[in-house]
C-alpha positions as CSV (number, residue, x, y, z in Angstrom):
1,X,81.8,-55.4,-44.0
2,X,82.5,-53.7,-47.3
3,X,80.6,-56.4,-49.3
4,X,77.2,-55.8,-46.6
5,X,77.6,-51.8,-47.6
6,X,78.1,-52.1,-51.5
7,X,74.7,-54.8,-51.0
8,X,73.1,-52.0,-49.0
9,X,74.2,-49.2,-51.3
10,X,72.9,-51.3,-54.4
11,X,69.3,-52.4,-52.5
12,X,69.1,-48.3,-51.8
13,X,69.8,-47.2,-55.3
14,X,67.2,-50.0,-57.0
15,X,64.6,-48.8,-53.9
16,X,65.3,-45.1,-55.1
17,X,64.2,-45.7,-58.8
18,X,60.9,-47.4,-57.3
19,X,59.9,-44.3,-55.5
20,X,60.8,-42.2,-58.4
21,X,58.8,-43.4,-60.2
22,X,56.7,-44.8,-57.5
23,X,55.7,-40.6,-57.5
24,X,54.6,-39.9,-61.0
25,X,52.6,-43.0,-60.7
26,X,50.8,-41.6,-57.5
27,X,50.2,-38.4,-58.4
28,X,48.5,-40.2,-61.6
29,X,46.2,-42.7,-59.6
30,X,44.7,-39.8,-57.5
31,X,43.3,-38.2,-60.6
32,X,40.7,-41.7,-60.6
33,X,40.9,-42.5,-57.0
34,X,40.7,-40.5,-53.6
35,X,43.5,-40.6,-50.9
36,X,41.5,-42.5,-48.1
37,X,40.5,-45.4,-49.9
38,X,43.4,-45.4,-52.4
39,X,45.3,-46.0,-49.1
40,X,43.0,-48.4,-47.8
41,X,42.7,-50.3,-51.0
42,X,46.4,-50.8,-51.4
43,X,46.9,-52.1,-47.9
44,X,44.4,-54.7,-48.7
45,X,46.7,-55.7,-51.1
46,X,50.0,-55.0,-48.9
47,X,48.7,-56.2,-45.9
48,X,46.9,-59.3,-47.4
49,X,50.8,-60.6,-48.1
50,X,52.2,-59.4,-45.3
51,X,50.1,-62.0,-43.1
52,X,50.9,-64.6,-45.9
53,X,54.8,-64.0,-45.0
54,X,54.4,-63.9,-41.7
55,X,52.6,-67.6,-41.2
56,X,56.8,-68.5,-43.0
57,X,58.4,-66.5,-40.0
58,X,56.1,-67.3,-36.7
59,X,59.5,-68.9,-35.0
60,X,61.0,-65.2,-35.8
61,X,58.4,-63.1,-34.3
62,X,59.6,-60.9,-31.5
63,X,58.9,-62.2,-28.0
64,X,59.0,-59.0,-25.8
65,X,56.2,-56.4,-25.2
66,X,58.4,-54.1,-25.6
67,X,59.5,-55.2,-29.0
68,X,56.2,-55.4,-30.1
69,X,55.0,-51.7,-28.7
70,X,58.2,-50.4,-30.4
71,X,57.1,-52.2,-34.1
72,X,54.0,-51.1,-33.3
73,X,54.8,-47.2,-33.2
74,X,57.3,-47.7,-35.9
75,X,54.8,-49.4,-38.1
76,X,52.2,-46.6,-37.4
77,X,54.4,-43.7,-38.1
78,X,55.9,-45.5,-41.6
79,X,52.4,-46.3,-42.9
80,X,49.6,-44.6,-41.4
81,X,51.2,-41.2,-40.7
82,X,53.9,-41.1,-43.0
83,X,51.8,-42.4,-46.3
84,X,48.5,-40.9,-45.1
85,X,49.9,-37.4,-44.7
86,X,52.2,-37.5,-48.0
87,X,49.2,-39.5,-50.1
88,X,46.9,-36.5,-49.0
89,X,49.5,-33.5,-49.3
90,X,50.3,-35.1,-53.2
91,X,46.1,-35.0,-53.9
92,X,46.6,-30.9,-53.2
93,X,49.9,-29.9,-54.4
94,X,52.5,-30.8,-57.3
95,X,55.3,-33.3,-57.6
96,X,57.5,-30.7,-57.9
97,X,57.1,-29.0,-54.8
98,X,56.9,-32.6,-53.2
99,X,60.3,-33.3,-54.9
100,X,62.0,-30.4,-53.5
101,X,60.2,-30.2,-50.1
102,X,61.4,-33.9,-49.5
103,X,65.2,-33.5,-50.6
104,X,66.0,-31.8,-47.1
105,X,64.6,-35.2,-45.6
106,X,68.6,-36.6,-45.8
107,X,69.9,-33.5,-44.4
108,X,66.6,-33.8,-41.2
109,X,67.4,-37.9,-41.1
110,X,71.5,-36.9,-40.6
111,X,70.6,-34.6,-37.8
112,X,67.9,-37.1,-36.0
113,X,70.7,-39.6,-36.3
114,X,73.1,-37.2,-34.7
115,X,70.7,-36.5,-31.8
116,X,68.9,-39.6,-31.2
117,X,71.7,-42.5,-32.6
118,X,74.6,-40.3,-31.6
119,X,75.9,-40.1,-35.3
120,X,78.5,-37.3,-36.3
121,X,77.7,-34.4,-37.9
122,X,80.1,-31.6,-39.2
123,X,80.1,-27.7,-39.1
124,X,79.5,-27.8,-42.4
125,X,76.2,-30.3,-42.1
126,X,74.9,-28.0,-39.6
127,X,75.2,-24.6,-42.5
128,X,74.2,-26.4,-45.4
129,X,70.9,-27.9,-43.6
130,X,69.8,-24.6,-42.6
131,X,70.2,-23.1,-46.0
132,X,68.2,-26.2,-47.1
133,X,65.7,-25.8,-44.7
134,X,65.1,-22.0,-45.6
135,X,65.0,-23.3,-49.3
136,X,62.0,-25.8,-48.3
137,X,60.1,-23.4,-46.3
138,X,60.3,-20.7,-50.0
139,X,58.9,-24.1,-51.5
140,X,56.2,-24.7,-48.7
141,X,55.3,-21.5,-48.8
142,X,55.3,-20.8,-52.9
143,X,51.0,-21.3,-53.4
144,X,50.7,-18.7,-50.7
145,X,53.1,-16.5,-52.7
146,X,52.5,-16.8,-56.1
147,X,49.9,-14.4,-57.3
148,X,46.5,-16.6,-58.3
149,X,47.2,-19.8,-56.4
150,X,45.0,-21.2,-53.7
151,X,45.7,-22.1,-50.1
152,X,45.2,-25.6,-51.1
153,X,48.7,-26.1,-52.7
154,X,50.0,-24.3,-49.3
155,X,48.1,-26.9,-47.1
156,X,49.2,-29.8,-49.2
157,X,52.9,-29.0,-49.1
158,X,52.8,-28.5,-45.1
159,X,50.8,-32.0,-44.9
160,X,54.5,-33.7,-47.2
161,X,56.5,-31.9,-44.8
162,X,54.8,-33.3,-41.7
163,X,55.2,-36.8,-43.5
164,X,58.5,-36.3,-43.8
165,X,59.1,-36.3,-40.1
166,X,57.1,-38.8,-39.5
167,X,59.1,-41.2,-42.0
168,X,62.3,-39.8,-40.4
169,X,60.9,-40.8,-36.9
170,X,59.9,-44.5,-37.9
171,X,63.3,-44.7,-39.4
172,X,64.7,-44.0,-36.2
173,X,62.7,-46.7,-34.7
174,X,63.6,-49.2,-37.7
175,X,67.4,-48.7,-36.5
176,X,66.6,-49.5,-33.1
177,X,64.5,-52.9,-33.8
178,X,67.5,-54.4,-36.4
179,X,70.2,-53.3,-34.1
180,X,68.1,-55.8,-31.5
181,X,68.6,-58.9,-34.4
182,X,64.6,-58.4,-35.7
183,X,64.3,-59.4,-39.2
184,X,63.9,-56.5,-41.6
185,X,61.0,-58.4,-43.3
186,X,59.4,-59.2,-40.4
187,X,59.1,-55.4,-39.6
188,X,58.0,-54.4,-43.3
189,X,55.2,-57.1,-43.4
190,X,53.9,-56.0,-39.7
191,X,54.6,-52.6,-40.8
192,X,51.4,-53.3,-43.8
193,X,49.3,-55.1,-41.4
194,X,49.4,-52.1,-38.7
195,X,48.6,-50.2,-42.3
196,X,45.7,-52.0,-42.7
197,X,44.3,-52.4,-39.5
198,X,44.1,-49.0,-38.6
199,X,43.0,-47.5,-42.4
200,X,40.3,-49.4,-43.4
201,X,38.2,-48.8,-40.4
202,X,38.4,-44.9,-41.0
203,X,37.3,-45.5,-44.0
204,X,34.5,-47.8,-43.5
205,X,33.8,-45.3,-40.9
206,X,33.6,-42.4,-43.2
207,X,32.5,-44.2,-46.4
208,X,30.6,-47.0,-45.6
209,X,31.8,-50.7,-46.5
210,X,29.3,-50.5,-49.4
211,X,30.7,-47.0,-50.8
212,X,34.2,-48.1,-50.5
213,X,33.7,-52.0,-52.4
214,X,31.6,-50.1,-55.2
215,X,34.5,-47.5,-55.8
216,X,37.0,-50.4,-56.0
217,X,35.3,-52.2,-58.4
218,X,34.7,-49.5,-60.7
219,X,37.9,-48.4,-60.8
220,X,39.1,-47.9,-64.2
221,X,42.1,-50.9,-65.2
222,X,44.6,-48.5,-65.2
223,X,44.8,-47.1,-61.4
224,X,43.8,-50.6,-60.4
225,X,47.4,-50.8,-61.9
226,X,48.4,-47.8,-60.2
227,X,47.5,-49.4,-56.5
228,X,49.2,-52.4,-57.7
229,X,52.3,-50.8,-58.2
230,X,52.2,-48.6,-55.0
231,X,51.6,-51.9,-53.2
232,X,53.7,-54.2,-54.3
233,X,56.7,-52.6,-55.8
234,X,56.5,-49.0,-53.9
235,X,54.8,-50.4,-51.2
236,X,56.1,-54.4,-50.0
237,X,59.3,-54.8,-52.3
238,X,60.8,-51.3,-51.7
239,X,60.0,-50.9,-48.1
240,X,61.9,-54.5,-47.6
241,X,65.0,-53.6,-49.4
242,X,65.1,-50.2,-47.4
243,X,64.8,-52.3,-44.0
244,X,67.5,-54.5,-45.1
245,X,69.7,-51.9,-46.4
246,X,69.7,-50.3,-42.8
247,X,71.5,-52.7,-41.5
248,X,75.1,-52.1,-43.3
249,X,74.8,-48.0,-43.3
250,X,73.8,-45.2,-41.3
251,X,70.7,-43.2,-41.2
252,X,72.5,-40.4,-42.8
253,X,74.0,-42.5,-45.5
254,X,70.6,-43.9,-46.6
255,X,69.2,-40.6,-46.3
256,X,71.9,-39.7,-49.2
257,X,69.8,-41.3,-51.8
258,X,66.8,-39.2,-51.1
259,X,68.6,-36.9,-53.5
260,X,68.7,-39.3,-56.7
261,X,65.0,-39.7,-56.4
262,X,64.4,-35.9,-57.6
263,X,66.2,-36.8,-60.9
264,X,64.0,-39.5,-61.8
265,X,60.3,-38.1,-60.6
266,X,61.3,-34.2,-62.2
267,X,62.0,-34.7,-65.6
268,X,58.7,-37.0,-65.3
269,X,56.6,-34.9,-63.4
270,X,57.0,-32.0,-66.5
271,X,56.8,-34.4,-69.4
272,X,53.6,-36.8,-68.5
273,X,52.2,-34.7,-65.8
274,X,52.8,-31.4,-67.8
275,X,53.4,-29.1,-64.5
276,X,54.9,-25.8,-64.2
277,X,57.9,-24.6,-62.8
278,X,57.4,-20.8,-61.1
279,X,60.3,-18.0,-60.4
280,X,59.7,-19.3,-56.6
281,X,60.5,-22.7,-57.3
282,X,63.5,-22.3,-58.9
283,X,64.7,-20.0,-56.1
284,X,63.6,-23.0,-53.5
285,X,65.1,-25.0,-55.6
286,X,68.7,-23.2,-56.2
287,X,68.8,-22.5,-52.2
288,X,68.3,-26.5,-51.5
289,X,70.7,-27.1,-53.8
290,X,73.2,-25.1,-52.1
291,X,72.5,-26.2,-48.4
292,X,72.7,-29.8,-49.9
293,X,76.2,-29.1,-52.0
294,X,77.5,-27.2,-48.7
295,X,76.4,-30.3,-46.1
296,X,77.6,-33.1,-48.1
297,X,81.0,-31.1,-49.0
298,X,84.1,-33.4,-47.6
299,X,87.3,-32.1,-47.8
300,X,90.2,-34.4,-49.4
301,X,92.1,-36.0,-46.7
């Protein structure tokens, strides 16, 4: 059991430094590319292997309808709401506010896992997330706030808030399918396909199929690279090692490394994205740190 959670614990830590950088990179791509069919691009790339490794694991597929309704919520709340929402809230905000709006995600995943998996919790959990939580809402609410910003950076921090529930809700559902012996790959690759199917109709819908080839193919090389990365090693690679990952720990404990993202995507955010940090931020930013300091806090035994 030890050796599974040191594998889990090392799987987390690699998946962490993805999506740190995994951020910077995003934030980067959108400056070429739009959210809608950035999305939709990269689970053409995603989703095109996911049904690659799935014709290696037809004998693994689940056989219940009620397995597959359950992947099939998970999948949409992990990729459609969850990306859609956070890939649309990063086009209007900063990845500084997205850094510190998202570390109370650990602290939200510990209680979910207290109500819905019947995790434990202490007194001490319970203060520091709502000193946390009153620190994300000064962070949501900072464009509104500071004098000369526009509602914009407001709307786009409420939209990476929203995402964060709805990751926190597909992780719930994740638990549920590996505790039921479903391969962790099998749910990431299905996870793409759902991605996939139900993106790039909006935005043929909304674009057109001819629009939406034409800006793919212009695309300057270097957020073709950008997708790439998002897809394979943010998106298929990462995703994967999470799954896996969740079947050694606790929600909670993977939440932890939520918090070790924010020290590789800040110092990056301010030295190739050259953004600002405001009097309100840092006052977000000191109450976090003190809700998350006071909830992790465990007394020597």
């Amino acid at each position: 059991m030890a050796a599974a959670r040191t594998k889990a614990f090392i799987l987390l830590l690699i998946t962490t430094l993805i999506w740190g950088a995994a951020t910077i990179i995003l934030k980067y791509t959108l400056n070429g590319i739009t959210p809608l069919p950035f999305l939709s691009y990269r689970f053409l790339i995603s989703g095109g292997l996911g049904i690659v490794s799935l014709l290696f694991y037809r004998g693994k597929l689940p056989k219940t309808a009620r397995s597959w309704i359950i992947i099939a919520v998970y999948s949409f709340l992990s990729t459609t709401m969850s990306l859609g929402l956070l890939f649309l809230g990063l086009a209007k905000t900063t990845v500084l506010d997205l850094i510190l709006i998202t570390l109370i995600g650990p602290l939200m995943a510990e209680i979910a896992g207290v109500v819905f998996l019947k995790e434990k919790v202490t007194r001490l959990e319970k203060i520091g997330t709502f000193i946390a939580l009153s620190g994300a809402l000064l962070t949501i609410l900072e464009p509104a706030l500071e004098a000369g910003h526009s509602f914009g950076g407001l709307g786009g921090n409420l939209l990476i808030f929203t995402s964060m529930f709805a990751d926190i809700a597909s992780l719930l559902l994740l638990k549920k399918l590996i505790k039921n012996d479903i391969s962790p790959t099998i749910l990431t690759q299905i996870s793409f396909i759902i991605g996939l199917m139900t993106l790039l109709p909006i935005s043929i819908v909304f674009m057109g199929i001819g629009p939406f080839m034409h800006i793919v193919w212009e695309l300057p090389i270097q957020y073709h690279l950008g997708v790439l990365y998002m897809a394979i090693m943010s998106g298929t690679v990462a995703y994967a090692m999470r799954a896996r990952a969740q079947k050694a720990i606790t929600v909670g404990e993977a939440g932890l490394f939520g918090y070790l993202g924010s020290i590789v995507s800040a110092p990056l955010a301010v030295i190739f994205l050259h953004e600002t940090i405001t009097s309100l931020f840092i006052a977000g930013a000191i109450l976090i740190g003190i809700g998350v300091g006071v909830a992790e806090y465990r007394k020597k035994r």
